[in-house]
N, C-alpha and C positions, 0 to 999 in steps of 0.2 A: 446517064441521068443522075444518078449520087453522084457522080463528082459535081456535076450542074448544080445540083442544088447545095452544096457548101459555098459557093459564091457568095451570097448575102448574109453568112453565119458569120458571128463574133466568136473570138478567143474568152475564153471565161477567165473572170479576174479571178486570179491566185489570192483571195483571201490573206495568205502566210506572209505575201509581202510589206512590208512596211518600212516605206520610207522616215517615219519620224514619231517619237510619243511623248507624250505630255511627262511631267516629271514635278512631284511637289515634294519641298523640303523644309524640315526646321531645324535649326541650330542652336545651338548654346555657348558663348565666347566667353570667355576668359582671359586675362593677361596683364599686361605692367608697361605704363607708361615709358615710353624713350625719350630721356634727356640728353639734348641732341646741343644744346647751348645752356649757360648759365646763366641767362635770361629767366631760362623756364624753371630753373631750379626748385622753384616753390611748388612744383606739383611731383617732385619725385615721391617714389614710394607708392603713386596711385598704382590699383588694379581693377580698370576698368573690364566689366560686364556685362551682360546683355544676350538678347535673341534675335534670331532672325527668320524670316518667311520667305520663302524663294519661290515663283511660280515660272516655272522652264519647258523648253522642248531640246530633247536629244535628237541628233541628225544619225540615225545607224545605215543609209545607204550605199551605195557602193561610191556614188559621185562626191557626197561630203567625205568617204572615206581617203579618196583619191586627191584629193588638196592636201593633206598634212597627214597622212598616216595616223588619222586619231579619228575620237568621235566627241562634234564640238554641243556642249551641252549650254544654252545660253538662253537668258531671260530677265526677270523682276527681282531685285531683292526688296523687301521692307527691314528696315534694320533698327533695333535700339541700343543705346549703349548707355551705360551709368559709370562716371566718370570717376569715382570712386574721390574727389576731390572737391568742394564747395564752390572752388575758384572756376574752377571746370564746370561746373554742372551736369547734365546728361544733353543726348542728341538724336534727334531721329534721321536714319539716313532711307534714303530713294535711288537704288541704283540701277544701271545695266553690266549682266557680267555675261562674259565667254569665259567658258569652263572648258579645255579639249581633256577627254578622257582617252588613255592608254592604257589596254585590256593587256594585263598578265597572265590572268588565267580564266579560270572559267567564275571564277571569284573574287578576282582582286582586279581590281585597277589605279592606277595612277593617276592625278587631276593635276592640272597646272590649273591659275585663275587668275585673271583680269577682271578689274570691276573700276565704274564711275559715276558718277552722279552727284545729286546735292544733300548738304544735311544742314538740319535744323539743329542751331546751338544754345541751348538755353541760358546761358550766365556770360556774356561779350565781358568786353573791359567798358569801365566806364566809372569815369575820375571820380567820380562821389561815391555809388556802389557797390563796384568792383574793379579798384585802380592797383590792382595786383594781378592783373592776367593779361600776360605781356603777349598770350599764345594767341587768341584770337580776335577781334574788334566786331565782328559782323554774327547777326541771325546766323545767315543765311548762307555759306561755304560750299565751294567744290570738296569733292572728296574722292580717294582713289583708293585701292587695293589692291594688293598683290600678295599669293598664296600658293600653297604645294598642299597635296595631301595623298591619302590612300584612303581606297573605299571596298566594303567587304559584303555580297551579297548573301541576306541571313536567308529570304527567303526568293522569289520568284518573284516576288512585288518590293519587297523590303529590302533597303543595303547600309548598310551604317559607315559613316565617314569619320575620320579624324583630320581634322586640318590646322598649317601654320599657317595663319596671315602678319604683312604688315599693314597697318592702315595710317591714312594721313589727310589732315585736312588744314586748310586756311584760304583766305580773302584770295589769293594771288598779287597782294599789293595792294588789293581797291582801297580799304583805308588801316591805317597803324594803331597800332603793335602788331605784327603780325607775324608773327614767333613760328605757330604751326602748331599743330599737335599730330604727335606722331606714339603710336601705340603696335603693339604687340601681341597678338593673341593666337591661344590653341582651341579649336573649337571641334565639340561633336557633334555629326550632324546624323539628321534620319531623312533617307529620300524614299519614298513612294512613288513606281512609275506603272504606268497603266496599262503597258501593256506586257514586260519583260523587261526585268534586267540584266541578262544576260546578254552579253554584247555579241554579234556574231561573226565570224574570223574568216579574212578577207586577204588575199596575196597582195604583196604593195607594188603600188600599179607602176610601168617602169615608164609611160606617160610622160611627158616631160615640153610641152608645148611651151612654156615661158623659155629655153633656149634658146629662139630666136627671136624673141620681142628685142625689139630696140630701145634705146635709151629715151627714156620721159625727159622732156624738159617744161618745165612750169614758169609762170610769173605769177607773183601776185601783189595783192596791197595790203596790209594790216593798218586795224582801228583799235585805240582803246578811250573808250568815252571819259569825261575829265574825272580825277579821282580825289580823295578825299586827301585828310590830313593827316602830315606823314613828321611824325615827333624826329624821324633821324637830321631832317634840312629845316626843321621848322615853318613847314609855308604850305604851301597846296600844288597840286600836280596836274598843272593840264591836260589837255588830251592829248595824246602820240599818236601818230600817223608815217606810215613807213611805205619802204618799199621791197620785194625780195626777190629772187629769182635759186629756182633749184634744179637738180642733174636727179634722175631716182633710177638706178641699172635693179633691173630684178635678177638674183639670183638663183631662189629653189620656189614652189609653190606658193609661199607665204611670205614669202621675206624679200628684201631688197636694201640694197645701202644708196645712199643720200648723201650730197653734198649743194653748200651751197653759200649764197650773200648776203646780207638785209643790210640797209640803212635807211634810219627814221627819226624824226623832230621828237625830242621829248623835249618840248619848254616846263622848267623849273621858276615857280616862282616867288624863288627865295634868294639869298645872296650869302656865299658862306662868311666864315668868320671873317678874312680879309675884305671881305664887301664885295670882290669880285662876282661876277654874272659867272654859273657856268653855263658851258656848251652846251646848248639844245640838243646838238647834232650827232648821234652815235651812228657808229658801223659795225658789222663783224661777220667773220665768217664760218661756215661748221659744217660738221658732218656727223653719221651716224647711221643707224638702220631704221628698218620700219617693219611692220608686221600688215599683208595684205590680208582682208576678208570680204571676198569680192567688193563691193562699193565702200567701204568701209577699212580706212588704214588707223594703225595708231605707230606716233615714230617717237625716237627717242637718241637725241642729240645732242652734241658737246660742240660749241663754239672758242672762239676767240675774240676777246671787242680789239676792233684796232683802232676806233676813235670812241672814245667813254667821257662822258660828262663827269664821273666821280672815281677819283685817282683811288681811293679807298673803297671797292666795291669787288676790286679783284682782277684779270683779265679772263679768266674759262668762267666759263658759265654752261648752262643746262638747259634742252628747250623739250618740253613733252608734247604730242598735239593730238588731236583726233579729230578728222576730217571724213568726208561722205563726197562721195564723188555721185551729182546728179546726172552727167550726161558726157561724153566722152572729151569734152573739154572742157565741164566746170565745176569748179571743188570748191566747197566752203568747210570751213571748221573753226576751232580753236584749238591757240597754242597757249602752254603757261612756260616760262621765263624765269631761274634761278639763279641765284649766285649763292653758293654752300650753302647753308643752312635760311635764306632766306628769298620769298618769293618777292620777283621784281614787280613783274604784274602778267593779267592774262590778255591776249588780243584775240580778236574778232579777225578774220579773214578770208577773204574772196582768190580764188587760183583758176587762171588759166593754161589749161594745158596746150603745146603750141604740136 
């Protein structure tokens, strides 16, 4: 009869486990502008400042641990910065970042960081008011970051951070000057989590089910709606419209290498100095990795053009994207598009995976 009657009895929830906990942070930046071209020249010497508010959740379970041997802490930044230069102004940034933290000890851990989003630029170029800031043109800017640090638990709720970032912002080409601004900072930070920050230690799991995925193949299309005016050709830039096709082999939990095609119209509607039209018509091809987070990649590529509208722009170029995969064959994202120290433009794009 006792054993009958455990039948309809429940297991009692372990309280102690915890899949995930809230995490709030503030920080304080510090740093020194990078003059990356002689363009920007007129802002050397700044040292840009500023704070920031992070609202996160850290993933401490065993399954998040089992993707990357880490524990990924990811959320909101609010960001300000003072640009320590007139030309410059200040900027408010809105981002998303992935943090993986890497437990040393029962104290210390390691942070990598990804961050993106948009920032508000207060002082653009602009020929009457400020026709000396070759760096930005727009409000309104993508922005990115990339950072390392070490974080030191004071108390059972409290842990103090020290971090290097780089950070980097501009139009992606939408309209000219558009230089960039690219800065350098050391920041300390204070996180507060809610329930323990003590990270808890896990065997790395020998797991390995991406070893026999097969190779992705993709198609897609990229847009970039018409853009504005561009001082290098003198004229305006209509819209581009491409096409692309990609190879993506996964090799460990998170990562994967990439190879791949594009070619796409960019009509120019200028005429260089000999008066001739150039080529609408570009192509090229690239490869590179990418970083998987379940529906969510960011990659990071190096091409070749083998047909270029402008013999002075380079041959390698640079492609970054971050895309969201909604259903097992359709990805949309954005990619942004370089050549050295200058952004071509960013596109909008639809992917099928076949």
């Amino acid at each position: 009869m006792l054993f009958l009657f455990s039948l309809p009895c429940f297991a009692q929830l372990d309280t102690n486990v915890i899949s995930n906990e809230k995490v709030v942070a503030l920080k304080l930046h510090y740093g020194t502008i990078y003059i990356h071209t002689q363009s920007v020249k007129n802002v050397a010497g700044a040292r840009p400042y500023g704070v920031e508010l992070e609202l996160a959740k850290l993933d401490i379970d065993t399954a998040a641990y089992n993707k990357c041997n880490c524990y990924p802490r990811y959320g909101i930044a609010l960001s300000y910065v003072d640009f320590d230069k007139a030309i410059l102004g200040h900027g408010e940034m809105i981002s998303y970042f992935l943090e993986p933290a890497y437990r040393i000890s029962n104290k210390f851990k390691f942070n990598l960081r990804g961050a993106a989003g948009l920032i508000y630029a207060s002082n653009p170029f602009n020929k009457i008011k400020n026709p000396v800031n070759k760096s930005y043109t727009t409000h309104i800017n993508p922005y990115l970051q990339f950072g390392v640090g070490l974080s030191y638990n004071v108390t059972s709720h409290l842990s103090m951070a020290i971090i290097g970032s780089f950070q980097h912002f501009s139009n992606g080409g939408f309209k000219q000057p558009n230089r960039g601004v690219n800065w350098i900072t050391g920041s300390v930070g204070f996180l507060y989590y809610s329930q323990n920050n003590n990270l808890p230690k896990y065997k790395s799991s020998s797991y390995k089910n991406w070893h026999n995925k097969k190779t992705d193949f993709d198609a897609g299309f990229m847009y970039v709606p018409k853009q504005g005016y561009n001082s290098k050709i003198m004229g305006q830039r209509k819209f581009l419209a491409g096409a692309f096709g990609q190879a993506t082999k996964q090799y460990g939990r998170i990562s994967a290498l990439t190879g791949g095609v594009e070619i796409y119209y960019d009509k120019i509607e200028a005429a260089t100095i000999n008066t001739n039209k150039r080529s609408a018509l570009q192509a090229g091809i690239h490869a590179g990795h990418t970083f998987l987070f379940n529906r969510v990649s960011f990659s990071q590529q190096i091409g070749v053009q083998i047909i270029k509208e402008n013999s002075d722009a380079g041959n390698f170029y640079f492609r970054y994207g971050l895309s969201y995969r909604f259903t097992r064959h359709l990805i949309a994202g954005i990619n942004l598009k370089t050549h050295y120290d200058n952004a071509d433009f960013s596109d909008l794009r639809i992917i099928y995976r076949l």
